[in-house]
N, C-alpha and C positions, 0 to 999 in steps of 0.2 A: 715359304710362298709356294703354292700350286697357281702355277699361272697367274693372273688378275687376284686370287684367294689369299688373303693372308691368315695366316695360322698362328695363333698367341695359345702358349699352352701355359699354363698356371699349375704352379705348386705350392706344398705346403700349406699356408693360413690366407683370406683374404678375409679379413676382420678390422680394416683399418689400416693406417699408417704405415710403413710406408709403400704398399703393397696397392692400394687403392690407389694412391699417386701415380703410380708406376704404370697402372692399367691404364686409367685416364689418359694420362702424355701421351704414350705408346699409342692408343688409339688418335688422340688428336692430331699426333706427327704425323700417323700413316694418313690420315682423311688430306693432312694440309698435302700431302702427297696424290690426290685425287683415288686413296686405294680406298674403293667401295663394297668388298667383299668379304666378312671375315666370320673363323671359326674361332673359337673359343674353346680349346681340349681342357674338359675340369679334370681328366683322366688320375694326377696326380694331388689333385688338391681334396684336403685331406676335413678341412675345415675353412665356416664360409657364415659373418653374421648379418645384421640387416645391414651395416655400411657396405661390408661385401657386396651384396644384393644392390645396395643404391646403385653401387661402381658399376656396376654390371649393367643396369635398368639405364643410368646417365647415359653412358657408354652407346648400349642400344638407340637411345633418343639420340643422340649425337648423329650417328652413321644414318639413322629412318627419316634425317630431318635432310640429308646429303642425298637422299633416294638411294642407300643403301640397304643393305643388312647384315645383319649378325648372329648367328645361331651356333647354338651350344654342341660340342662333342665329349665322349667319353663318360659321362655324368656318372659316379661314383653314385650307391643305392642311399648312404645318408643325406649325399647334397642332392640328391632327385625326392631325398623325403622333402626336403624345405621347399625345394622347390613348387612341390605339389602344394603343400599344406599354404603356402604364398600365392598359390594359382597360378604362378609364373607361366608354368611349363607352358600356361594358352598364349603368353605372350613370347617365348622362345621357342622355334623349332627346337627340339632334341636329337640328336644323332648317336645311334653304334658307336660310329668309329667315325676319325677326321675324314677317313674317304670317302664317306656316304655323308658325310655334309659339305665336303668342298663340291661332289657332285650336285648335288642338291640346288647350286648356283647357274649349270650349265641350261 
């Protein structure tokens, strides 16, 4: 946590089971906790397929429907290709580093 920011850093695979689950919860615990603010470090995650991508997008809609947001840090150059080639990047902020996206919030 940086202040009101929550920080969720992902590693290894998010290609499903049970790694999606984990995201999902995690983000629906913290909203049922009124926390509106969060990063997302892909910094360590190494691989990422379209369920990934759903988890990520659900995720997003969840927190956008809360009047929050969600933006991504550390984005590794393969999963910024998907991203790109998905178009996402227009629907996630991307950031450097977690510090230049929890600032991002202020």
């Amino acid at each position: 946590m940086y202040g009101d920011v929550v920080a969720i850093s992902l590693s290894g695979s998010l290609l499903g089971e049970p790694a999606s689950t984990n995201l999902r919860e995690t983000v629906y615990r913290l909203l049922g906790e009124n926390k509106l603010k969060y990063v997302v470090d892909l910094g360590e995650l190494k691989y990422i397929n379209s369920m990934g991508l759903g988890t990520l997008i659900a995720s997003l809609t969840s927190v956008r429907k809360r009047d929050g947001d969600m933006c991504l840090a550390r984005v590794r150059d393969k999963i910024e290709g998907i991203l790109m080639i998905t178009k996402l990047v227009k629907v996630f902020r991307v950031y450097e580093t977690v510090e230049k996206a929890v600032k991002s919030f202020e």
